[in-house]
N, C-alpha and C positions, 0 to 999 in steps of 0.2 A: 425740419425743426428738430434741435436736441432734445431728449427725454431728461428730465430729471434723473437725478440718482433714486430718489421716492420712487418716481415710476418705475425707471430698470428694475429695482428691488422687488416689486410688484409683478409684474411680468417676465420674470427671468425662471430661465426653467430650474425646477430644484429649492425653490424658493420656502417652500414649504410653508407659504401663507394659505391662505383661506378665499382668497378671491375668486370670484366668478366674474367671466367675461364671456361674452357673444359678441360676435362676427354678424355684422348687420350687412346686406346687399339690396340692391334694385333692378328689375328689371328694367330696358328699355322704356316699357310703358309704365313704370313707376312701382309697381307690386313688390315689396319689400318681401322679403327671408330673415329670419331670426335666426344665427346658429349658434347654440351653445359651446364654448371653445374650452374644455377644459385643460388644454395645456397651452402654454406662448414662452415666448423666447421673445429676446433683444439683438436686433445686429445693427451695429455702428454706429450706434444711439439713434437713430431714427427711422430704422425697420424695425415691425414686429413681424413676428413667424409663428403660425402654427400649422398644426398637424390637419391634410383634410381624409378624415375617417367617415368617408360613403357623404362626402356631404353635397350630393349631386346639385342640387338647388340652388347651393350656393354657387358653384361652378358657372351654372348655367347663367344666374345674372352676371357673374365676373365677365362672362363673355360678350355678355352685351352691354353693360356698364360697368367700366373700369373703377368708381370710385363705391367705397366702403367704409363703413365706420366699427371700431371694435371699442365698445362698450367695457368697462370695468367696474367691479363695485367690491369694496375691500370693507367689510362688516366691521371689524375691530378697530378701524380709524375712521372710521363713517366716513371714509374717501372716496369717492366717484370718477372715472374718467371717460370722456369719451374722444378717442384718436380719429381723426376723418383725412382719407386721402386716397392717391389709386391704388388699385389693390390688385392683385394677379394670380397663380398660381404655377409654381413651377411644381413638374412632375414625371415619375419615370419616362423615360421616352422622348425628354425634351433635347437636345446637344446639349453637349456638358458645355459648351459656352452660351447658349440662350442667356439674356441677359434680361434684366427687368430694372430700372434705373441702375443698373451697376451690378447690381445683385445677380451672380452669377450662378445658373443652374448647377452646374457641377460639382460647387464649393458648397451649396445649400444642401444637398440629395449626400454629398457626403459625410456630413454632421448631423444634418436633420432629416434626415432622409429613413431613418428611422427608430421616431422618437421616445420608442419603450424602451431604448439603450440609456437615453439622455436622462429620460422620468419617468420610473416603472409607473404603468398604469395601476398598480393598485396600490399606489400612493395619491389616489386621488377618493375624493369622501363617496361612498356609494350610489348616492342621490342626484351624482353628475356622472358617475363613472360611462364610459359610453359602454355598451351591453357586448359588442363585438369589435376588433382593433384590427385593421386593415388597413394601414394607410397609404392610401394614392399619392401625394407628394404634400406642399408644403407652399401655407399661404402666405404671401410676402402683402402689407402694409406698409406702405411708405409714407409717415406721418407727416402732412404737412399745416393741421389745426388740432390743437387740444383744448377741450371745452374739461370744466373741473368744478368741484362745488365737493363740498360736506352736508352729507345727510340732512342736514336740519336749515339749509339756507337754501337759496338758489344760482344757478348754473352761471360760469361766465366763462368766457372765452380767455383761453391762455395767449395764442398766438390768434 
């Protein structure tokens, strides 16, 4: 699925909005992860990217369930989103051609690869900033359902 221009705008690094978004997983046997994400990117209108800084838990369901959802919630337009699709992680170590729908390791790790270049981390508001920045590589979401709604109604399905 294409992302809006709304959403790129949203999720694009350098944005200098105010959004808060989480990286939702599951395990095998269903045990959900929360991960607060405070940075994402857009690639090719239908991957999002972010940074994974120690987020072991997360990791560990990607491996054993490929699909994830990442949450959005944009306070000043009482906009919500939520992106669901498989999800993976590319990271150091991987060949620079590992591929993940198309999405190529080498081409990821070389732009995002490390992403206090892209969006110093302390452009981000204190209350999410993560406390230490170590990033193991870089979570690829490949959107293929977006559910949407405004603060004051309820949820509906985009695609």
């Amino acid at each position: 699925m294409k992302l809006t221009d709304e959403m790129r705008n949203i999720l694009k690094v350098g944005s200098g909005n105010s959004a808060v978004t989480y990286l939702t997983t599951s395990s095998s046997d269903g045990v959900c992860n929360v991960h607060l994400q405070p940075y994402t990117d857009v690639y090719q209108d239908e991957f999002i990217f972010a940074p994974d800084l120690f987020a072991q838990k997360t990791k560990i369901n990607i491996n054993e369930n490929r699909f994830a959802v990442l949450t959005v919630a944009h306070p000043p337009e009482g906009q919500m989103w939520a992106f669901r699709g498989p999800c993976n992680i590319i990271q150091w170590g991987h060949p620079p051609k590992f591929s993940f729908h198309g999405v190529v390791a080498g081409e990821v790790l070389d732009k995002w690869g490390d992403w206090g270049t892209l969006e110093p981390y302390d452009s981000v508001d204190d209350d999410i900033k993560p406390k230490s920045v170590g990033q193991r590589g870089v979570f690829v979401l490949k959107v293929e359902e977006v559910y949407s709604c405004k603060a004051s109604e309820s949820g509906s399905k985009i695609l």
